[in-house]
C-alpha positions as CSV (number, residue, x, y, z in Angstrom):
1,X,-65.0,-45.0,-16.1
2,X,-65.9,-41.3,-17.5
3,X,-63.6,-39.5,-19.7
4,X,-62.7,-37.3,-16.9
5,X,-61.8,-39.7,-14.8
6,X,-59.5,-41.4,-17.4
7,X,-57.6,-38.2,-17.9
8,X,-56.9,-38.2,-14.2
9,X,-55.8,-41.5,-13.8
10,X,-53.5,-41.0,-16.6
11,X,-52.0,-37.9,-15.2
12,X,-51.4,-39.1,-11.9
13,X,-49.4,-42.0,-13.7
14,X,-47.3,-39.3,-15.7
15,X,-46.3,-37.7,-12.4
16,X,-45.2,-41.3,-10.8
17,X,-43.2,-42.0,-14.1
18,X,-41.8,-38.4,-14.1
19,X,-40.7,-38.9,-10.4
20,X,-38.9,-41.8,-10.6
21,X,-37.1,-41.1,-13.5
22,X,-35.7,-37.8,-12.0
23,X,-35.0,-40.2,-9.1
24,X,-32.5,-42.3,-11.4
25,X,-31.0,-39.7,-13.4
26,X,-29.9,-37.3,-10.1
27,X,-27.5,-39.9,-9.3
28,X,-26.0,-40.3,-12.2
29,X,-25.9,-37.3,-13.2
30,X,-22.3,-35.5,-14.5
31,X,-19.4,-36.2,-12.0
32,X,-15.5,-34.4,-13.2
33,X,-12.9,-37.6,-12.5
34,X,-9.6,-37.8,-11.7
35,X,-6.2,-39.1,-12.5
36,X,-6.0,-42.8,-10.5
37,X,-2.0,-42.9,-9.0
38,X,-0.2,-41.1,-6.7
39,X,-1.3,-37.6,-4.8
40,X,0.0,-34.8,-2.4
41,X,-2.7,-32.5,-0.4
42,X,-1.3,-30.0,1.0
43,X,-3.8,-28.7,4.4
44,X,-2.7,-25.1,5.6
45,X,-4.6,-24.3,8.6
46,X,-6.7,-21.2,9.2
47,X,-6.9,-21.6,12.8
48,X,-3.7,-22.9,14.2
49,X,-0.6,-21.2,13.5
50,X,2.0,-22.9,11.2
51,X,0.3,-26.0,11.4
52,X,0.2,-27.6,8.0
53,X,-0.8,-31.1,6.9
54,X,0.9,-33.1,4.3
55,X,-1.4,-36.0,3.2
56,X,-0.3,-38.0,0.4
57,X,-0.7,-42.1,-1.0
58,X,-3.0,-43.4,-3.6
59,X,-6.3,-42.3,-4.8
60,X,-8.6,-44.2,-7.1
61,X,-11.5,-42.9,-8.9
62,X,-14.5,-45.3,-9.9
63,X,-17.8,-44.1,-11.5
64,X,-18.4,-41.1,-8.6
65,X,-16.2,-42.7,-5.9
66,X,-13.1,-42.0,-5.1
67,X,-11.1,-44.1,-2.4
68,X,-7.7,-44.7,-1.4
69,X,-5.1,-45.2,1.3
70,X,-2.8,-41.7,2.1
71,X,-0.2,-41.3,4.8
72,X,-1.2,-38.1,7.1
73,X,1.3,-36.3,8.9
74,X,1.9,-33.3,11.0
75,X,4.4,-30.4,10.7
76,X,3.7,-29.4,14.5
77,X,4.0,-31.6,17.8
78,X,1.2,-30.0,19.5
79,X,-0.7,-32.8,18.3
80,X,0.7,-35.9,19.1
81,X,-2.2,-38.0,18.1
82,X,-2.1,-37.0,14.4
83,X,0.8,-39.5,13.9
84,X,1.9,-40.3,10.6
85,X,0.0,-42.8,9.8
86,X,-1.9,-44.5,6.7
87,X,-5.3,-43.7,6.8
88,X,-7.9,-45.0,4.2
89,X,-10.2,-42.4,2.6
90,X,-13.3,-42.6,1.0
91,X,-15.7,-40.2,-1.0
92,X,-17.7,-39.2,-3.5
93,X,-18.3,-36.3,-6.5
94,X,-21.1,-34.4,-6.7
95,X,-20.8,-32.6,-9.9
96,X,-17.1,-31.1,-9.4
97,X,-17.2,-30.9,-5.9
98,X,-15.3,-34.1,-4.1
99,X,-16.1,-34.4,-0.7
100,X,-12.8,-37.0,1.1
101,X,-13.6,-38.5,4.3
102,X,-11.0,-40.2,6.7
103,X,-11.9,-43.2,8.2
104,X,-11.2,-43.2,12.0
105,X,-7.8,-42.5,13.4
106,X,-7.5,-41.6,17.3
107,X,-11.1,-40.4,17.2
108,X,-10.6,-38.5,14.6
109,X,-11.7,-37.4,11.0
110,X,-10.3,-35.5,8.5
111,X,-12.8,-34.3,5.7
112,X,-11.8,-33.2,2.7
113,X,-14.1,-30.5,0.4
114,X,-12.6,-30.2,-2.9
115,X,-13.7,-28.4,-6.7
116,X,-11.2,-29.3,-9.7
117,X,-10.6,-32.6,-12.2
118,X,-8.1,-34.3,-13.8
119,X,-4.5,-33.5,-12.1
120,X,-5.4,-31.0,-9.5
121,X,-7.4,-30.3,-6.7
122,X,-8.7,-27.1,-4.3
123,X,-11.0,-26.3,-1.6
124,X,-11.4,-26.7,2.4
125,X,-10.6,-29.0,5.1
126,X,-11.9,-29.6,8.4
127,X,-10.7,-31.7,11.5
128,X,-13.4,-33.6,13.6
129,X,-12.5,-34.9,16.7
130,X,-9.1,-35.7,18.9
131,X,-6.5,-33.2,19.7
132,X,-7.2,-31.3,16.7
133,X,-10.6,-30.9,16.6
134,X,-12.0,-28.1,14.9
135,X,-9.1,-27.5,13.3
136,X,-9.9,-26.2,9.2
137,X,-8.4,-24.3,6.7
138,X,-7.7,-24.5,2.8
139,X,-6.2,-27.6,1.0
140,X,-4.5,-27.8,-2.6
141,X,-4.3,-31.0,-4.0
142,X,-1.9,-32.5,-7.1
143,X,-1.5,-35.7,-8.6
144,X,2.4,-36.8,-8.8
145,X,3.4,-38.5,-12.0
146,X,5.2,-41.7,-12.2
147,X,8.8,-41.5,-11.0
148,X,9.6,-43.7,-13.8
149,X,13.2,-42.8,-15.5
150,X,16.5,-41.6,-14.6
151,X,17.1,-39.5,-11.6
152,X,20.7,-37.9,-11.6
153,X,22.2,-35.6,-8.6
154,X,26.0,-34.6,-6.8
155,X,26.4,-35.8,-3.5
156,X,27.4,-33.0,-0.7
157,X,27.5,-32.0,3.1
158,X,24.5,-31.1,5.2
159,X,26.2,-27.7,4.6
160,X,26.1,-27.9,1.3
161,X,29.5,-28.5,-0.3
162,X,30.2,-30.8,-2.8
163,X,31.8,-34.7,-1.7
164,X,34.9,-35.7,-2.5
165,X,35.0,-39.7,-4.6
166,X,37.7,-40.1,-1.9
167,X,40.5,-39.0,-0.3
168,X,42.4,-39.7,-3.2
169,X,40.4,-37.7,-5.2
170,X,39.7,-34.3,-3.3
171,X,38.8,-32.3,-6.8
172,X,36.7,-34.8,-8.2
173,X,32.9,-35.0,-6.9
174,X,30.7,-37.7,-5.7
175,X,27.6,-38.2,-8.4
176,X,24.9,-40.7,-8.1
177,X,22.7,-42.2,-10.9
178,X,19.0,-43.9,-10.0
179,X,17.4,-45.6,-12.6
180,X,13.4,-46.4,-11.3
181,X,10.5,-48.1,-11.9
182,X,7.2,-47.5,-10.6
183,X,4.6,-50.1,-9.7
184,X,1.2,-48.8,-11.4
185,X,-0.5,-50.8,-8.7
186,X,-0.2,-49.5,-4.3
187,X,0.1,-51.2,-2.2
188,X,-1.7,-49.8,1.2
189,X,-1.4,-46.2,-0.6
190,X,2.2,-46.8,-1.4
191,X,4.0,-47.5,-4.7
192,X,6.5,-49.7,-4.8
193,X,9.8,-48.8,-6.5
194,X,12.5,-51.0,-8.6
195,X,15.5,-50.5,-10.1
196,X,19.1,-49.8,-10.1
197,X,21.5,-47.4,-7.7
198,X,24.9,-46.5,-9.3
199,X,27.7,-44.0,-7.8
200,X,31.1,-43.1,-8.2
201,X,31.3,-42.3,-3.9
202,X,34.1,-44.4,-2.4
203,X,34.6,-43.1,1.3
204,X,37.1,-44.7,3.2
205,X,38.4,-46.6,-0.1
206,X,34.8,-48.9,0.2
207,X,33.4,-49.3,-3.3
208,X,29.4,-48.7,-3.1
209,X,29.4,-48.9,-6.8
210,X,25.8,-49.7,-7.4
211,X,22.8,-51.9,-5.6
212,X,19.9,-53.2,-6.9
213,X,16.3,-51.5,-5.8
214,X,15.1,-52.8,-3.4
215,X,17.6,-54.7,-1.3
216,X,16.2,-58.0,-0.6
217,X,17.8,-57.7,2.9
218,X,15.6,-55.5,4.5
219,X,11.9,-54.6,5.0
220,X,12.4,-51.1,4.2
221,X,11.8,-52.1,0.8
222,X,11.3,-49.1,-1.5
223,X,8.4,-46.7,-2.2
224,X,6.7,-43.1,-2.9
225,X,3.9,-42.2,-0.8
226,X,3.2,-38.8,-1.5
227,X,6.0,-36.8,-1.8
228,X,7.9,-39.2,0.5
229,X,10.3,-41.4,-1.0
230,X,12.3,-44.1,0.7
231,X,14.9,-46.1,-1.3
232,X,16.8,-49.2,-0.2
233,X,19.3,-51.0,-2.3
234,X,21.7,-53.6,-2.1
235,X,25.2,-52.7,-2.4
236,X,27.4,-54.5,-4.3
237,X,30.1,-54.9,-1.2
238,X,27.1,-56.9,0.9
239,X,25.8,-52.9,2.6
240,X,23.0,-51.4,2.4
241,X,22.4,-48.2,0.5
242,X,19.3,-46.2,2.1
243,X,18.1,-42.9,0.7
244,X,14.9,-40.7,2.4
245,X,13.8,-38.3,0.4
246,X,10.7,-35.4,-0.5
247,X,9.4,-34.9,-4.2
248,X,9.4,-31.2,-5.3
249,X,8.4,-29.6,-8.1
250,X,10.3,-26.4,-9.6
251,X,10.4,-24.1,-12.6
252,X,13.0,-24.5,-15.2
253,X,12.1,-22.0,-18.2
254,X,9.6,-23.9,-20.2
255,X,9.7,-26.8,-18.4
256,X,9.5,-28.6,-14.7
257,X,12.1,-30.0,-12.9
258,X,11.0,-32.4,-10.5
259,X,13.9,-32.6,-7.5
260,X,14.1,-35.5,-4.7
261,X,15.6,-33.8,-1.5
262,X,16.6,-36.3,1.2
263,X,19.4,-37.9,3.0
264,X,21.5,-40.6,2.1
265,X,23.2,-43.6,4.3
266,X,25.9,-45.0,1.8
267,X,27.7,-47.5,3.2
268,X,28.3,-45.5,6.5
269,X,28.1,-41.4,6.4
270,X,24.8,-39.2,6.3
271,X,25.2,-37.2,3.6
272,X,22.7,-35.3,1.1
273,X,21.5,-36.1,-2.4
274,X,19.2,-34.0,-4.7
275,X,18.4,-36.0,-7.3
276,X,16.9,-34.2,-10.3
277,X,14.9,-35.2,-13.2
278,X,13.5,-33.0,-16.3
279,X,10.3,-33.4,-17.6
């Protein structure tokens, strides 16, 4: 072979080497990552009025994919084939850019665009398919610590005021006292709670002292799923104790107070409990 032709030959090999190792380094190129546990997206929708959904469960990050299980749910009944439902989602990041795919609910998709890292997320979202179809708008995203500690609140009236201990005891409050654990491990995008209910609340003279979380009598079990928490405990009389709540997050000076605000079922009345804990 000539000299000329050698140099040839050995160029056109560079160029097959060079191409297939630009091949192999595009896809692994730099991805950001997030924190694996427990997130809340919050969809606000550019097209229909006041609709807004709330999709929130477990999302787990592994090399560039990021997959999980998150309950989706409307705040409008114009659409009553966007139940709320656990849907799984799957996806992928492309440098900092996440793009969250739904998988198939009523003939429809729910895609997710996203830029950020670590504990927070923003971007776009877009509905393929169903009654909401075309629907799109902006999306904020935020992972939700553990719920791991003591959670303390005053138990009052849907119209706000303050609950008696018991009739006996008109000028003395009702308080309750959660002490939780939460599983680092979700179970179909939901994380199981444990742990321990204590209050002072007697009405009607019935003792619902404390309860152990969950109560092994039921299937409600207890969880957080997003910002939706549901509590069962056992109570020490033989009831059942359920609390329903939603996580939110507010300023306090320096520092965040994160509040549970939901309903409670304690051994008979509906009343309310914020429960409050400082981080």
């Amino acid at each position: 072979m000539k000299p000329g032709m050698v140099l040839a030959a050995l160029f056109v090999s560079c160029l097959l080497c060079i191409g297939c190792g630009g091949g192999s380094s595009s896809s692994s190129g730099p991805y950001s990552s997030i924190t694996n546990g427990n997130w809340s997206l919050t969809a606000t929708s550019t097209v229909t009025p006041g609709l807004v959904l709330s999709i929130g469960g477990s999302l787990t990050q592994s090399g560039n994919v990021v997959s999980g299980t998150m309950l989706v749910s409307s705040s409008v009944l114009n659409c009553p084939s966007l139940p709320s439902v656990a849907i799984p989602f799957t996806g992928t990041f492309s440098g900092d850019t996440l793009t969250l795919t739904s998988a198939n609910f009523n003939n429809q998709f729910v895609t997710v665009n996203a830029i950020g890292s670590g504990d927070s997320l923003t971007g776009t979202y877009s509905v393929a398919g169903g009654c909401a179809d075309g629907d799109n708008g902006t999306i904020a995203a935020s992972y939700l610590p553990p719920l791991t500690g003591t959670w303390t609140g005053t138990i009052t009236n849907p119209d706000g005021t303050p609950v008696s201990v018991d009739p006996s005891n008109p000028n003395e409050y009702a308080t309750a006292s959660l002490t939780l654990t939460q599983s680092a491990t979700a179970t179909n995008g939901s994380f199981p709670l444990s742990g321990a209910f204590n209050t002072n609340f007697a009405p009607g003279s019935v003792v619902c002292a404390s309860g152990t979380i969950p109560d092994a009598g039921t299937t409600i079990g207890a969880y957080v799923m997003g910002t939706s928490v549901v509590i069962s405990a056992g109570a020490t009389n033989g009831e059942e104790i359920l609390y329903e709540g939603l996580l939110d997050e507010v300023p306090l000076g320096s520092a965040n107070e994160t509040l549970i605000e939901g309903r409670l079922n304690l051994c008979g009345p509906n009343v309310l409990l914020n429960l409050a804990q400082q981080r």
